[in-house]
C-alpha positions in Angstrom: -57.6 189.2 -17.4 -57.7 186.3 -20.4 -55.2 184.2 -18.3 -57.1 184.3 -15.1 -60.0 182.6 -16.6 -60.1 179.2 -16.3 -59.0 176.7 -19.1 -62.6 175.3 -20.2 -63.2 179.1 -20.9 -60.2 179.4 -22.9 -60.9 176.3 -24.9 -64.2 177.6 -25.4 -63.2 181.3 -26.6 -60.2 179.5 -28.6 -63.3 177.4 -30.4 -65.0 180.9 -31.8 -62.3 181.6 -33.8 -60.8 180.5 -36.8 -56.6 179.4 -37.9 -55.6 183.2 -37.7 -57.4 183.8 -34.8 -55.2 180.8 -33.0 -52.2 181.9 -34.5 -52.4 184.7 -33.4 -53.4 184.2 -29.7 -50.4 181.8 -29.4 -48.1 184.5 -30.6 -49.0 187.5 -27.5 -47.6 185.9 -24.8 -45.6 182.2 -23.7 -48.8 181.5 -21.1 -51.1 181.2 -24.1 -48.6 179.6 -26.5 -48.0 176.7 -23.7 -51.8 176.5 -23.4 -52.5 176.4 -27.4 -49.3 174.7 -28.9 -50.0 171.1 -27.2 -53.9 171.3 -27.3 -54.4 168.6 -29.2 -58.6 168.3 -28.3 -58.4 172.1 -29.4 -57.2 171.7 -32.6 -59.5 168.3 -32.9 -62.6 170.2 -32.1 -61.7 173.4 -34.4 -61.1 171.2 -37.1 -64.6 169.5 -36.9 -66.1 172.5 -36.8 -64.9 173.2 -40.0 -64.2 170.4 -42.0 -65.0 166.8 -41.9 -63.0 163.8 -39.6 -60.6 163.1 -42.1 -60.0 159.4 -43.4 -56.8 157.7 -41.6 -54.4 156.5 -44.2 -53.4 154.0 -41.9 -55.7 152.0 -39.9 -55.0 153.0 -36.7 -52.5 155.5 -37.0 -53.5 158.5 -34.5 -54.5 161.9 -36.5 -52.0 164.9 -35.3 -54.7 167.3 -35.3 -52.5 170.2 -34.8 -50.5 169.5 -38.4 -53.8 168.6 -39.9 -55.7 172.1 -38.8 -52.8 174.0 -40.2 -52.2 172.3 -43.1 -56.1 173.0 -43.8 -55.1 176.9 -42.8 -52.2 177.2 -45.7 -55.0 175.3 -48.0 -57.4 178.5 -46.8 -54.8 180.7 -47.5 -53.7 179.8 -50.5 -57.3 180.0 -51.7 -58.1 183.2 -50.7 -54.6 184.9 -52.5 -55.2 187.2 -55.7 -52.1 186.1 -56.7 -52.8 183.6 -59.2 -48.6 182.9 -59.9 -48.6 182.0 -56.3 -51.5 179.4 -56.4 -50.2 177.9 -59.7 -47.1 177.1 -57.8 -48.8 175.2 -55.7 -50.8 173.3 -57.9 -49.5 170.1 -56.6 -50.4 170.6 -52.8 -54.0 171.7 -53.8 -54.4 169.2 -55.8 -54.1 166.5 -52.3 -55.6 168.5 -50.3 -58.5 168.6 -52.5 -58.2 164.7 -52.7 -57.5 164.1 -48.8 -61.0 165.4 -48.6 -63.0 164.2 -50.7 -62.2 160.9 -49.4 -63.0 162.3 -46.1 -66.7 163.2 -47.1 -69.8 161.4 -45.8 -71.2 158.4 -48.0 -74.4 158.3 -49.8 -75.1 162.0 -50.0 -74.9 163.4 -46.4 -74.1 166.7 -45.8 -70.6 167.4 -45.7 -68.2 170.4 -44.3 -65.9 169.6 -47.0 -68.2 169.6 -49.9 -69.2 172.7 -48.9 -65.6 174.3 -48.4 -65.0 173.4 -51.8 -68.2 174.4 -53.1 -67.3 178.1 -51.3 -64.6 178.3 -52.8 -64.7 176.8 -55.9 -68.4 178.5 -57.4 -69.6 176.6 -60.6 -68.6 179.0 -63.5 -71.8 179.7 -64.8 -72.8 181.2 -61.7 -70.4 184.4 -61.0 -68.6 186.8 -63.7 -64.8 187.2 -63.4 -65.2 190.0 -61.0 -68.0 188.9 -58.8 -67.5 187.9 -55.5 -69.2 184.8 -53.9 -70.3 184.3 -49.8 -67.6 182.8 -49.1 -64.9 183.6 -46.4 -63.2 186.7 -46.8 -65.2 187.4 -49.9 -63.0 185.2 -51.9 -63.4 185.3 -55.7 -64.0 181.7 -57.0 -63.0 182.1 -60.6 -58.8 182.4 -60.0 -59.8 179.2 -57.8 -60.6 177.2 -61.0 -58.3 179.4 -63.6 -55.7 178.6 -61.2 -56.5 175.0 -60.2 -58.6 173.4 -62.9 -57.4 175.4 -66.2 -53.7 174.6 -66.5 -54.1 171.4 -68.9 -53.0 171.3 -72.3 -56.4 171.3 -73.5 -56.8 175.1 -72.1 -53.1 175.6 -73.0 -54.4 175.0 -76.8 -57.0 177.1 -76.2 -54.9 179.8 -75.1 -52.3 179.2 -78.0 -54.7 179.6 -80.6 -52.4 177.4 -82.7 -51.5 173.6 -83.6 -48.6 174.2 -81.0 -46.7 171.0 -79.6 -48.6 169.1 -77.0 -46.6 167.8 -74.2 -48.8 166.7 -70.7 -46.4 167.0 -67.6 -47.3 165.6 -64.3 -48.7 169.4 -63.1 -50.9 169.3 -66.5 -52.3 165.6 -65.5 -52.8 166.7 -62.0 -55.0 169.9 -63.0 -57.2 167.6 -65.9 -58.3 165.3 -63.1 -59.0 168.6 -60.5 -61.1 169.2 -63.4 -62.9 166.0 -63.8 -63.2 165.9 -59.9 -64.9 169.5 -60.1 -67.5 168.1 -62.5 -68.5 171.6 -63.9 -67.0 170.8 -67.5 -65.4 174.9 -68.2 -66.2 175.2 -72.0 -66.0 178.8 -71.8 -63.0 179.6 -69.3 -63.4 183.0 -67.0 -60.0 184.1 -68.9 -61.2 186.0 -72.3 -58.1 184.9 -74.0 -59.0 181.8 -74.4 -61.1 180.3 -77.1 -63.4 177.6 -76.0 -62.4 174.2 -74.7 -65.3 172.2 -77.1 -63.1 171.7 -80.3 -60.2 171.2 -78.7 -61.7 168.6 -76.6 -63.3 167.4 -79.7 -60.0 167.1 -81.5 -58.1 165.2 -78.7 -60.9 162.4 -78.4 -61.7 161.5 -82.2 -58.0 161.7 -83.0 -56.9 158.0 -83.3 -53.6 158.2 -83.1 -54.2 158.6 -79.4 -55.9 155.3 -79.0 -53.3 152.2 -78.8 -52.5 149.1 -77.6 -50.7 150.1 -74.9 -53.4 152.2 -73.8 -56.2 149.0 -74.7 -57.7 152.4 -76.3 -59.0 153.5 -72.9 -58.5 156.6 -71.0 -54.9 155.5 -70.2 -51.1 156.4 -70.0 -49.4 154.3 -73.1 -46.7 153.0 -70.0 -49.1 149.2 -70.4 -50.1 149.9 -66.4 -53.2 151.3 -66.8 -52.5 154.7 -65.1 -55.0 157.2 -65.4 -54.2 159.4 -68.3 -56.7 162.5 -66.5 -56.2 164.7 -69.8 -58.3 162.2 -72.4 -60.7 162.3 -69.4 -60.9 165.6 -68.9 -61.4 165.7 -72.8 -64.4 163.2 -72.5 -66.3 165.0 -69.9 -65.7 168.7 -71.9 -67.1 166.7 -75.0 -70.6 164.8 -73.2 -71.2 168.0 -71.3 -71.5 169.8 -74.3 -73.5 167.7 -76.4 -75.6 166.7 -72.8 -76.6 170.8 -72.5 -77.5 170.7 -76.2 -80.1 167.4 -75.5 -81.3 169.3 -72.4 -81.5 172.4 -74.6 -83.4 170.8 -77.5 -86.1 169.4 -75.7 -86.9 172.2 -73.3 -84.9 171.0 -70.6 -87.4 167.8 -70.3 -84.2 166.0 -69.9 -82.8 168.0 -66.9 -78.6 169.3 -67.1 -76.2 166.9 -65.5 -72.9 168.0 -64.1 -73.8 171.3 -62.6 -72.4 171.4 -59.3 -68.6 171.5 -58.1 -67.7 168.6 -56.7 -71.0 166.5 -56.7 -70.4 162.8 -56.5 -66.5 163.4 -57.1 -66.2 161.3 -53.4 -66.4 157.4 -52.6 -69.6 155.8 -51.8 -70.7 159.1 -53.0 -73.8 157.6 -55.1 -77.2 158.4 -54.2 -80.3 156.7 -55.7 -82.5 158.7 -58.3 -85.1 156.1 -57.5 -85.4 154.5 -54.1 -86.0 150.8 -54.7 -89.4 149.5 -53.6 -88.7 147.7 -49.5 -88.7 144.1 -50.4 -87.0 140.8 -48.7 -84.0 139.5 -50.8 -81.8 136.5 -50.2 -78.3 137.7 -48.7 -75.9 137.1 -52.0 -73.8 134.0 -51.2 -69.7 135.5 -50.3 -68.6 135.1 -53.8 -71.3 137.7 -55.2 -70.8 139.7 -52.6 -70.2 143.6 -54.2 -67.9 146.1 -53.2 -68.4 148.4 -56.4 -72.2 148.3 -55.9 -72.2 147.7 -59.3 -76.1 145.6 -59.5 -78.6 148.4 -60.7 -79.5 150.4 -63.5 -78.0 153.2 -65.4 -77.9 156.2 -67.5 -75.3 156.2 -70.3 -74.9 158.8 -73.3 -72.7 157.7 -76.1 -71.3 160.5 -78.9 -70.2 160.0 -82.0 -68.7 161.9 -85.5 -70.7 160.5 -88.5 -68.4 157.8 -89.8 -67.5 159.8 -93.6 -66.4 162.7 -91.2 -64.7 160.7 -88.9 -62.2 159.0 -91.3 -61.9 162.3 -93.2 -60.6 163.8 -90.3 -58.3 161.0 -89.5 -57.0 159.8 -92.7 -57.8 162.0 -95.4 -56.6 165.5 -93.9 -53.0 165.7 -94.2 -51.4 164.6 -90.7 -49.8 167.0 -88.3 -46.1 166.5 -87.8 -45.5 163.8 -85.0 -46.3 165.7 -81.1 -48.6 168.0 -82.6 -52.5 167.4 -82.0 -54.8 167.5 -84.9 -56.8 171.1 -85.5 -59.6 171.7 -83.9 -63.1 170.4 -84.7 -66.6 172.5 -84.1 -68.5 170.1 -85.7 -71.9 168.1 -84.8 -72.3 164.9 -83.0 -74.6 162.2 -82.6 -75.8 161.6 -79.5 -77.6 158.5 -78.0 -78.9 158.2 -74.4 -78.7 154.5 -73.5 -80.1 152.6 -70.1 -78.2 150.0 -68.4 -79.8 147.0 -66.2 -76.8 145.1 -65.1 -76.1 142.7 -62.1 -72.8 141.1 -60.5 -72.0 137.3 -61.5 -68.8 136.5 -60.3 -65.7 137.5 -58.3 -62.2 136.9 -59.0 -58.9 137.3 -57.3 -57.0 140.5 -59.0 -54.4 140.4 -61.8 -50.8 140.9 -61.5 -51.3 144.6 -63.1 -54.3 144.9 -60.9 -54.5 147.1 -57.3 -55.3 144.1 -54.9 -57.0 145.9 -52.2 -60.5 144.9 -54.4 -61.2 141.8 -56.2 -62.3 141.8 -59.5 -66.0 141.4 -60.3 -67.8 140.7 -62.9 -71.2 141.9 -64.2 -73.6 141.1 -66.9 -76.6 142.4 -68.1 -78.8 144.4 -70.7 -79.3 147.9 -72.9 -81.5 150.0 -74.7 -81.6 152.7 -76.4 -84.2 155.9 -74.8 -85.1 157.0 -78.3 -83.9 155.1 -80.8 -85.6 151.7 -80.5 -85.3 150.3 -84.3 -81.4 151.5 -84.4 -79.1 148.1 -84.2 -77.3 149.1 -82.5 -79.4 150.5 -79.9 -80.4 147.3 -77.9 -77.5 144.6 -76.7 -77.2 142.2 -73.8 -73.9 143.4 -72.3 -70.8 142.0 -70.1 -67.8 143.4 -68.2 -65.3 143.9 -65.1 -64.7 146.4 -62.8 -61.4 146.5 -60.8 -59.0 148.5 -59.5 -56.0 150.0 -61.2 -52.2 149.8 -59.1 -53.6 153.7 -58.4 -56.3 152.8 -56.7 -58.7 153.9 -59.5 -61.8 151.9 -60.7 -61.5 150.7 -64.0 -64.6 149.5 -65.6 -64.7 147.0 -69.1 -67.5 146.5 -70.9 -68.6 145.0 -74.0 -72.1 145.1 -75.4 -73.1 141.5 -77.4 -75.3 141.4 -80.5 -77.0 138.1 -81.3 -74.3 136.0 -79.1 -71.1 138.2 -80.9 -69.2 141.2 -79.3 -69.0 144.0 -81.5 -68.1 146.9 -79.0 -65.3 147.4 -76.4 -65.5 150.6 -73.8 -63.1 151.5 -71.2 -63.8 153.7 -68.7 -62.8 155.2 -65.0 -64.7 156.3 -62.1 -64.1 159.4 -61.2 -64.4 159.7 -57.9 -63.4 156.0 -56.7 -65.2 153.3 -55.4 -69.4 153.5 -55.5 -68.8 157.1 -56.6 -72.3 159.1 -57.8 -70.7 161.0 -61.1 -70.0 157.6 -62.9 -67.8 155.8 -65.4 -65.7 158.1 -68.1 -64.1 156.7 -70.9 -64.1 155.2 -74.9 -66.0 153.0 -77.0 -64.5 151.3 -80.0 -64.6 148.3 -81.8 -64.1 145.1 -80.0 -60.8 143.9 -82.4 -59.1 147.5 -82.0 -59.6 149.1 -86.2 -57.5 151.0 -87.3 -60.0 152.6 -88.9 -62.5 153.6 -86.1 -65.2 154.2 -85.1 -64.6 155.4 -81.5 -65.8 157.8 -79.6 -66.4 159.3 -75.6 -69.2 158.0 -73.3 -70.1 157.5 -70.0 -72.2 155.9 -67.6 -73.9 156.4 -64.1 -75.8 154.8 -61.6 -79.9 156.1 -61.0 -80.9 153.1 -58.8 -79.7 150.1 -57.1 -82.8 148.3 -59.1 -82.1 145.4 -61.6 -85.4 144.5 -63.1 -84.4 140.9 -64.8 -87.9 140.2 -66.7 -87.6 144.0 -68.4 -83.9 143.7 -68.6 -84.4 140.2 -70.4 -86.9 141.1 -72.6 -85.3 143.5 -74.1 -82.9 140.6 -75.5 -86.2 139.6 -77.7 -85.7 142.1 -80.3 
């Protein structure tokens, strides 16, 4: 009866079901397998009706929809196992699935059938216990999704070890930090009751200054002098921010609302979504030189922590040192923590380095800060200069350095996680311009709130 129906009413029952469901049609008979097996417009349209078009690698290169759709269906699988072995071991292919689409989402905030997969089946923590389920298909339970996936770092392998055990990051532990800085949710208090919480760990790893070099121009970096990623001192950053971020949100009665609250939110290029809609006005096109591919002119938010300086040098040089590979104990302590806004514009291009990913040019930006709170602070107000460009990885690199009364005093390196015109922002380090030994340094980050530069505000601020 199925096979005397003609092919558009195949292709259309074939389209109400799901991976399974096509599996298993093409396995009852060889009329149905020949139909199904070289369908390509079947496996395009049951792709898009679940996810969405992905991102060719290569321009021009045709999509194989069938090898896409079941690639997608062992992602599916793998999600919805209890076996939480069996996902760990395939950490790896996860991890680019989870990549391949997120660059496959819809810019500037549209709604996406990806984010929402993700969002299914990765539920923010705070959200579900251990043993809840979530509406998601087949009633999959979200938290051996992100014990599996975004809990396999050293900094929750400390947490679990509940000891100054060595430290060494492997390729798996880098590729689960960044899963983890991609997620966004920073998990300070992971589903898995054995561990203790992430915060003083976290803590330890990013006032520590043995992990800040030259080789690493004391940014968020592998010490190979390339500028890879080093997705662990990021992943450290963001546990760090968040929690001093819900403590600000917490002291003045949420009047400063919680950032970083949902899975995968501006984790995607050209991701970034204005707070505040600029005001329709005519502007000069920008002459080719200034033209922007970062969409870096605007202004931003920016929080910047820090240990008070007498604990920070204890802690660094007055405490006796661990042996050599083993972190320094944990801290619980108190931070400062300053909330800083950013008007900045682009100046000038440049063609990239030699170290440099050359798909981007360089650009260059310069602009202002102030402090939200702390107006009569020094070092609250500062005009401010930097680059952005990409790493050989394809990751944006930004530079900054803020400028007191025509002398740079402070250096921060940061990445954006989430690539190019990403909405989560810039994570990194400050630290003195000239590299002390001594300090200070400390996490920070910064994100866009709207394409707006307001130059008279921005340049009065420079009168202080």
């Amino acid at each position: 009866m199925l096979l005397s129906l003609p092919h558009e009413v195949l292709h259309i029952i074939c389209l109400a079901g799901d991976i399974k469901t096509l599996k298993t049609l093409s396995s009852c008979c060889k009329a149905l397998q020949a139909f199904i097996k070289y369908n390509q417009l079947l496996y395009k349209e049951l792709y898009l009706l679940n996810w969405d078009r992905p991102v060719r690698k290569v321009k021009d290169d045709p999509i194989r929809w069938d090898e896409t759709l079941l690639a997608m269906g062992k992602i599916q699988h793998l999600l919805e196992s209890s076996d939480e072995d069996y996902k760990k071991q395939h950490l790896a292919l996860v991890a680019n699935a989870i990549d391949n689409l997120l660059n496959s989402v819809p810019p500037n905030g549209a709604p996406s059938l990806n984010m929402t997969f993700l969002q299914n089946y990765f539920a923010a923590p705070a959200k579900i216990s251990p043993s809840e389920k979530v509406d998601a298909p087949d009633k999959v339970t979200t938290p051996l999704n992100v014990a599996s996936f975004m809990c396999q770092s050293t900094l929750f392998r400390r947490a679990l070890c509940q000891s100054p055990c060595e430290v060494t990051t492997s390729h798996e532990d880098q590729l689960s930090a960044k899963l983890h800085c991609l997620y966004g949710v920073a998990i300070d208090d992971p589903c898995d009751r054995r561990h203790l919480a992430t915060y003083p760990f976290a803590v330890s790893k990013v006032y520590d200054l043995r992990n800040y070099s030259v080789e690493t121009v004391w940014g968020p970096f592998l010490d190979d002098g390339l500028f890879g990623v080093d997705w662990e001192r990021v992943e450290a950053v963001m546990v760090v921010l968040a929690h001093n971020l819900r403590l600000v949100t917490e002291r003045t009665n949420s009047h400063f609302l919680p950032l970083w609250k949902i899975p995968f939110h501006g984790a995607s290029p050209n991701s970034y979504k204005a707070l505040v809609e600029p005001r329709l006005t005519k502007e000069l096109t920008p002459p080719p030189e200034l033209l922007d591919p970062y969409n870096i002119t605007g202004t931003y938010m920016r929080v910047i922590c820090f240990l008070d300086y007498t604990e920070f040098y204890d802690y660094n040089f007055v405490a006796s040192p661990p042996p050599p590979g083993q972190p320094r104990p944990p801290l619980n302590t108190d931070e400062a923590t300053r909330l800083i806004i950013m008007r900045i514009k682009a100046t000038k291009t440049e063609a990239p380095g030699e170290l440099d990913g050359q798909e981007l040019p360089v650009m260059h930006f310069a602009g202002t800060s102030h402090s939200m709170h702390a107006h009569r602070d020094p070092n609250a107000n500062s005009r401010i200069r930097g680059t952005v460009r990409l790493t050989k990885e394809g990751e944006v690199r930004w530079t900054s350095f803020s400028i007191y009364f025509g002398e740079e005093r402070w250096r921060s390196e940061g990445i954006q996680v989430g690539g190019v015109g990403s909405g989560r922002g810039v994570f990194g380090h400050w630290f003195d311009k000239d590299f002390s030994q001594h300090g200070p340094a400390g996490p920070t980050a910064l994100w866009k709130i709207s394409d707006v530069y307001n130059e008279e505000k921005g340049e009065s601020l420079l009168n202080f």
